[in-house]
C-alpha positions in Angstrom: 131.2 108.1 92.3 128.9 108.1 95.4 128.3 111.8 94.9 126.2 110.6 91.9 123.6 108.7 93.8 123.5 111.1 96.4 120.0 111.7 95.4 119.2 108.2 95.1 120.3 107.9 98.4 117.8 110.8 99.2 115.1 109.0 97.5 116.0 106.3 99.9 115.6 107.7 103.1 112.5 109.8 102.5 111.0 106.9 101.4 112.0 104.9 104.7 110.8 108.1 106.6 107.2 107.9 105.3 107.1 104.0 105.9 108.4 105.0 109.2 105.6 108.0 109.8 102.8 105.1 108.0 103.8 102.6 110.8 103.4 105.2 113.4 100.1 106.0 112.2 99.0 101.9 112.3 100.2 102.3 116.0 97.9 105.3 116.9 95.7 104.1 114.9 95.4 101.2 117.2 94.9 103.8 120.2 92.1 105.7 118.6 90.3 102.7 117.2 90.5 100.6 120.2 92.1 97.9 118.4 94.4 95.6 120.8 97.4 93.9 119.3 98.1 91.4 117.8 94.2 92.2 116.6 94.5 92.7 112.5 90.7 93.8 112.4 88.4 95.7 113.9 87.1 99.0 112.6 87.3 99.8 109.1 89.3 103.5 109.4 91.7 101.1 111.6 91.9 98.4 108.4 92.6 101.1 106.2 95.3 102.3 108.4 97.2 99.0 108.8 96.4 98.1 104.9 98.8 101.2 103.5 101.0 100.3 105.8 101.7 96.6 104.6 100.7 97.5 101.1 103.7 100.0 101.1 105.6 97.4 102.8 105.2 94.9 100.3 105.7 97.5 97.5 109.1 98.5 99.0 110.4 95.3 98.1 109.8 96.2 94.0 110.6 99.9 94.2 114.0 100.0 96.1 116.0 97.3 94.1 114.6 98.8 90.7 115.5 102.5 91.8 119.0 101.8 92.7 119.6 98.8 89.5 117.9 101.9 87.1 120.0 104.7 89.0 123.2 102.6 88.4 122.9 101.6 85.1 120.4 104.1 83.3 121.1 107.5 85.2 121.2 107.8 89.1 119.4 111.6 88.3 116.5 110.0 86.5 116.5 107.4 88.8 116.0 110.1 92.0 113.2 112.0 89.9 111.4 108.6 88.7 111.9 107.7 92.7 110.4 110.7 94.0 107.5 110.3 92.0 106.9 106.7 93.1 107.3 108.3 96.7 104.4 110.9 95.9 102.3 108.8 94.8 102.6 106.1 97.8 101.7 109.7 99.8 98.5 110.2 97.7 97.5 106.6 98.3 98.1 106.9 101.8 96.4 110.0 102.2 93.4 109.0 99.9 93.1 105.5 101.2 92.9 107.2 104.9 89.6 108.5 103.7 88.4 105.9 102.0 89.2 103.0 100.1 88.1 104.0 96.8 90.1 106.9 96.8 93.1 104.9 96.7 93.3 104.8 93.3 95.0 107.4 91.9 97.9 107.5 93.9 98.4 103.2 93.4 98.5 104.5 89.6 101.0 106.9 90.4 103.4 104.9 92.2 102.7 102.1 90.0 103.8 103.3 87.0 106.5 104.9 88.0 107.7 101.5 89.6 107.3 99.5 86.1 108.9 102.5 84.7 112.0 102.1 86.9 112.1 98.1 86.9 111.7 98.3 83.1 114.3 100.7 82.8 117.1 99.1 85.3 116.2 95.7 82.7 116.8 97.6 79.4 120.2 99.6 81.3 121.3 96.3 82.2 120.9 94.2 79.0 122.3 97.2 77.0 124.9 97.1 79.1 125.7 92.9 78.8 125.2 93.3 74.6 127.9 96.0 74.6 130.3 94.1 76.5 130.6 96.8 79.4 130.3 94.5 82.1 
């Protein structure tokens, strides 16, 4: 059985490592800006920096309980794929809100979506699963 989620468990990780490499970047961020801590503010290329970070922070708490509920009771496949999406797209927000804020958008739409799609999911795998008496 933990061979199935072995890809979910791949999802995982990666996703740790680029909120790892993001809170690198905050920290070097910090260096290049001149930005002391426990500072918050300062320059705006710094702000944008630290905001991905906590934004994807704060979206970790959605994404990783809805892609392991979905992977366990809709499909822990579909669950990877719908994961590595929602990891792409917290890339292409990082990397567009880098540059500038408005170019943030496409990649919170990305991840986004594929979050409600996996919370939505893991609701509808887990209800089905109550109503059919498989619990």
């Amino acid at each position: 059985m933990l061979n199935m989620f072995a890809w979910t468990s791949l999802v995982t990780t990666l996703t740790l490592l680029v909120y790892l490499v993001l809170t690198i970047n905050v920290g070097r961020a910090r260096a290049k800006y001149k930005v002391p801590v426990p500072q918050m503010s300062g320059d705006a290329n710094f702000e944008r920096v630290l905001r991905v970070q906590q934004n994807t922070l704060e979206q970790l708490i959605f994404f990783l309980p809805s892609l392991w509920l979905f992977s366990f009771y809709v499909s822990p496949l579909w669950g990877a794929i719908i994961g590595a999406v929602w990891l792409v797209g917290r890339i292409v927000y990082a990397w567009g809100y880098y540059q500038a804020a408005e170019k943030r958008t496409l990649g919170f739409g990305i991840s986004s979506l594929s979050g409600m799609v996996l919370l939505v999911g893991a609701i509808i795998g887990i209800v089905t699963k109550l109503v059919s008496g498989g619990v």
